[in-house]
C-alpha positions in Angstrom: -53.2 -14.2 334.2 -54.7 -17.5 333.0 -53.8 -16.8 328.9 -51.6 -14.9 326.2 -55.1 -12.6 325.4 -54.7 -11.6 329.2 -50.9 -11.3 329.2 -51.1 -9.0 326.2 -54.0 -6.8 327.6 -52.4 -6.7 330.8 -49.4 -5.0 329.5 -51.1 -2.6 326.8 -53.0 -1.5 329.4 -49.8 -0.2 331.2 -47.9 1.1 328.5 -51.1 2.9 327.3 -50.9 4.5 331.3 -47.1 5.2 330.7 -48.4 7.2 326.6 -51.1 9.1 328.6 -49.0 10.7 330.8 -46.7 11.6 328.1 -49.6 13.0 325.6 -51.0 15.2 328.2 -47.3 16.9 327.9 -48.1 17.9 324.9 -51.6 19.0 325.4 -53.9 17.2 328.5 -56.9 18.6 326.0 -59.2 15.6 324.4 -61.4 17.7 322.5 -64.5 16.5 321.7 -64.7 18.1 317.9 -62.1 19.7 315.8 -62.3 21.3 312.3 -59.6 20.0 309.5 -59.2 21.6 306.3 -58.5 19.4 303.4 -56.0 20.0 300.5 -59.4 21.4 298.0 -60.4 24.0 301.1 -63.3 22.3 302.6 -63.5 21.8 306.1 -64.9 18.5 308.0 -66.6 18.3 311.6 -64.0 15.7 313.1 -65.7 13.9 316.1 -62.6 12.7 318.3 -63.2 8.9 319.2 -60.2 8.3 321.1 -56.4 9.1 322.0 -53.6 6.9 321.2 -50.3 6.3 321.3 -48.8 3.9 318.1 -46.1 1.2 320.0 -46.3 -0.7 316.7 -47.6 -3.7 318.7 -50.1 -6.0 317.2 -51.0 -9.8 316.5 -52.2 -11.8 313.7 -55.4 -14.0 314.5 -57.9 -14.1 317.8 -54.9 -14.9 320.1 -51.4 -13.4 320.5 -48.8 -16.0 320.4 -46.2 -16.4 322.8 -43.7 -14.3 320.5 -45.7 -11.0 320.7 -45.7 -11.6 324.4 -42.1 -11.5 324.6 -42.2 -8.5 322.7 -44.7 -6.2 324.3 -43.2 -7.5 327.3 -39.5 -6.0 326.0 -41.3 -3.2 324.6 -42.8 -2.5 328.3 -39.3 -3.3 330.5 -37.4 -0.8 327.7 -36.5 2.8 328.4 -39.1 4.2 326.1 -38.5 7.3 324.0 -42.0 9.0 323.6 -41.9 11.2 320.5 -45.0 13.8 319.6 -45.1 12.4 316.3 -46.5 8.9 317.6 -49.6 10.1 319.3 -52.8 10.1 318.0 -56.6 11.0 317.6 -58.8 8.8 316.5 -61.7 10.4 314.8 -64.6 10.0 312.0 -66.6 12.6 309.8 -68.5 12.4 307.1 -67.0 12.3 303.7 -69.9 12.1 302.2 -74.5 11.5 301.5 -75.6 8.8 299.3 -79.4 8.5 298.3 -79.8 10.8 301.3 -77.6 8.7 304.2 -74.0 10.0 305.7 -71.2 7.8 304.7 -69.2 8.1 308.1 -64.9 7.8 307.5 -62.6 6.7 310.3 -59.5 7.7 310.4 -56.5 9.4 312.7 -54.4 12.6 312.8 -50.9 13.5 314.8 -52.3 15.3 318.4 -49.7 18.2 317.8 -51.5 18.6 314.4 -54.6 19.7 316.3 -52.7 22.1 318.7 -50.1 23.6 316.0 -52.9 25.0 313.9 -51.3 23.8 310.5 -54.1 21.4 308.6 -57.0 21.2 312.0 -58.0 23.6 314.5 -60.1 23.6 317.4 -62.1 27.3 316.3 -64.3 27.1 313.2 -63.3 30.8 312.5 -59.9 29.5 312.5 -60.3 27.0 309.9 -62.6 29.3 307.7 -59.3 31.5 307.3 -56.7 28.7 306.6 -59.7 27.1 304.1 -59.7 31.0 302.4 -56.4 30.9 302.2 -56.0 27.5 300.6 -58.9 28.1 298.0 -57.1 31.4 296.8 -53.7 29.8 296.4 -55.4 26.7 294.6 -57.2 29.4 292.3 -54.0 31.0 291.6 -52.0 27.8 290.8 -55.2 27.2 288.4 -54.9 30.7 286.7 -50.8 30.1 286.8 -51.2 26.7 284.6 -53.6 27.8 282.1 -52.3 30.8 281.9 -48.4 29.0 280.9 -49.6 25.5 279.5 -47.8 24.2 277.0 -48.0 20.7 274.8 -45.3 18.4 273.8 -45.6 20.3 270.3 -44.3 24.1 272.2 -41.9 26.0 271.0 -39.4 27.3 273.7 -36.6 28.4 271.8 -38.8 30.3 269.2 -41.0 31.6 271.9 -37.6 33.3 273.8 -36.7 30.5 276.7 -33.2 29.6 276.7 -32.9 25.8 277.2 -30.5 24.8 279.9 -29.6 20.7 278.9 -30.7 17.7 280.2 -30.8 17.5 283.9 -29.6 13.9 283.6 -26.3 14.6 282.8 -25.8 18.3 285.1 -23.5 17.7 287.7 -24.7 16.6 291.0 -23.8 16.9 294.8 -25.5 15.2 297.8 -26.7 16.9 301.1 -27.2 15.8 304.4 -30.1 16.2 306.3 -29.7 19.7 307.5 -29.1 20.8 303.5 -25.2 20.3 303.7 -22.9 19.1 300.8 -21.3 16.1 301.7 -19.5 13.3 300.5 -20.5 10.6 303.5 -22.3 8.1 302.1 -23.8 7.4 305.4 -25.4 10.8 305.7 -26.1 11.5 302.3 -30.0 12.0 302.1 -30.6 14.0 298.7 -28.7 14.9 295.8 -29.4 18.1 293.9 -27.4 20.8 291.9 -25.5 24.0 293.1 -26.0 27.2 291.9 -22.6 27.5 291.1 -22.6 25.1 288.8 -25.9 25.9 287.4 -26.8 29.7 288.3 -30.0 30.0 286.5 -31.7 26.9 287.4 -30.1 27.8 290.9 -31.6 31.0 291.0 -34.6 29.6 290.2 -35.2 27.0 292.5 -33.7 29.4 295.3 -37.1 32.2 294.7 -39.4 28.9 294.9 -40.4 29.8 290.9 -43.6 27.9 289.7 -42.7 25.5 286.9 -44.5 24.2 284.1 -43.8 20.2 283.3 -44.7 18.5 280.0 -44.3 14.3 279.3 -43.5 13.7 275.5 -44.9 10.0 276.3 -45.9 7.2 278.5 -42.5 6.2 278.5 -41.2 8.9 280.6 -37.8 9.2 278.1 -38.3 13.1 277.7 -39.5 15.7 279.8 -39.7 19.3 279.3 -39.7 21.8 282.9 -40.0 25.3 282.3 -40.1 28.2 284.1 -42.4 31.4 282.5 -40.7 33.9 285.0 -37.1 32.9 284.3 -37.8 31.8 280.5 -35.7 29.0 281.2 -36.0 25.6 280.4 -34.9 22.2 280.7 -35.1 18.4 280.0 -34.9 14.9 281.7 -35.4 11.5 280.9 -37.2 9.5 283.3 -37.3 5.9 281.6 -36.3 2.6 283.2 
């Protein structure tokens, strides 16, 4: 190998051999077409370009340096993890026609997200019932807002919601990742409320109510959330 350019391919090409054999462990299939179904319900014709695996390895300019040598040479001597959530396929659609010409979009989606039938599906039938099933739900979120709006100028109290505070000062807990109170600062992911301390708003969140959120102003210093099933309601203050 005579330069960096050479090094670098040289090496990409083997750890691209070494991503290969792990992505066909998840599925050996390269389809040539899949069907995804955006958040609105329609569905694109994705035409699959390529399959990749992201090692986070690039360079700047038209030559790598001798730095990102030494580091897809470390990448390729280290015990690699492989994890689904790294590999890739590349693919385009169309997204939309202008003055009668396709405006083609590149762009890339998780391989298990192909396979796992959640947002793209290799059957067209198959993504005609998850696009169904999208458009009804987004219809009855629709009906579910206009049928509870409200305007900074509502009145809860009057209108029989019972108002719970301001969320900024309930008390709080934090959880871990697996949804566990804890005081470890080192796991500590979220912080939320318990529903013993708050069992309305706990009972709430727990059936996964719909809520209704009003700003007062740009500002973000008062919020109203309310919830039409529970008539419950509650403020927060948002400002810097």
């Amino acid at each position: 190998m005579k330069n960096n350019l050479e090094k670098w391919n040289y090496y990409l090409e083997l750890l691209n051999e070494k991503a290969s054999a792990f992505m066909d462990t998840i599925n050996p299939l390269v389809p040539s077409i899949f069907y995804k179904v955006e958040l609105n319900g329609k569905i694109n014709d994705c035409t699959v370009l390529n399959r990749h695996y992201s090692f986070g390895l690039y360079f700047n300019g038209k030559k790598p340096t001798n730095k990102d040598i030494e580091k897809i040479e470390a990448v390729f001597n280290s015990e690699i993890v492989f994890t689904p959530k790294m590999a890739y396929f590349d693919y385009s659609y169309v997204w939309g026609i202008y003055e009668g010409k396709e405006s083609i979009s590149k762009t890339a989606i998780h391989v298990k997200d192909v396979f796992e039938n959640r947002i793209a599906f290799l059957s067209f039938a198959e993504a005609e019932i998850k696009a169904k099933e999208i458009i009804e739900k987004n219809a009855e979120e629709k009906l579910f807002k206009e049928t509870h709006k409200k305007d900074a100028n509502y009145k809860y109290t009057e209108n029989g919601y019972k108002f719970l505070g301001w969320q900024n000062g309930w008390k709080h807990v934090y959880f871990d990742a697996d949804g566990n109170v804890t005081d470890d600062k080192t796991k500590q992911k979220t912080f939320g409320y318990l529903t013993a301390d708050y069992p309305e708003y706990g009972k709430c969140r727990e059936q996964k109510h719909r809520t209704i959120e009003v700003s007062h102003n740009q500002r973000g210093s008062e919020n109203t959330v309310s919830c039409p099933i529970c008539m419950i309601y509650w403020k927060y203050d948002c400002s810097d």
